[in-house]
C-alpha angles and dihedrals in degrees: 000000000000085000090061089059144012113210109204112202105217114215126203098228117052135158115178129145118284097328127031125183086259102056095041085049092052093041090044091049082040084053097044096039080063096058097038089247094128116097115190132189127053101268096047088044094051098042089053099041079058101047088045107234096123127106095177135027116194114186124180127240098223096051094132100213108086087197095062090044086049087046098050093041094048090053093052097057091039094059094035086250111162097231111200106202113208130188113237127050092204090055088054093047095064101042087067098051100263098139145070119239130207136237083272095056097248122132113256110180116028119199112201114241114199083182157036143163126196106215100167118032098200114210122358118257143161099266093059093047079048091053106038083055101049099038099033135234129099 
């Protein structure tokens, strides 16, 4: 089963060379934000992981319901969907547009995301070849 899918645990704090997960999964929802392809929130996630228009599936570590983390996990398997797990809802949050900015350009009100499915990529760039290498899936 670990063929079917690879599950990338995301960690807050990483250093790495030119391009670190992090930063391909911020340019890719940046991307995607762009082009109207990110989905937040559990019941659109779901409804699109089982339909099968998702390329991505990014789940948060903190989401505090078991039973939604094993559904979406489950789904993603299923489907043969890479899932990237991060650790902060909040983070996530804000990497998928959730959030006001201010005339300075920093974010005011955060919304915590536990999930999040990229349907349409956009353009093609380098973090999403970055990520699709790294995490898995086509």
């Amino acid at each position: 089963m670990a063929d079917e899918q690879e599950v990338q645990q995301v960690e807050e704090q990483q250093t790495g060379g030119a391009m670190d997960l992090i930063g391909a999964l911020q340019g890719v929802l940046k991307k995607a934000l762009c082009h109207d392809g990110v989905v937040r929130g559990l019941r659109e996630c779901v409804k699109h992981l089982d339909r099968r228009q998702a390329h991505l599936c990014i789940l948060s570590s903190s989401c505090d319901e078991a039973s939604y983390v094993r559904l979406v996990e489950a789904l993603c398997q299923e489907h043969s969907i890479p899932l990237v797990k991060v650790a902060d809802s909040k983070q996530l949050g804000l990497w998928t547009g959730l959030c006001k900015l201010d005339a300075e350009g920093h974010p005011k009100k955060n919304v915590k995301c536990a999930c999040a499915v990229v349907r349409d990529w956009g353009v093609a760039s380098e973090e999403r070849e970055f990520l699709m290498n790294n995490v898995g899936g086509n």
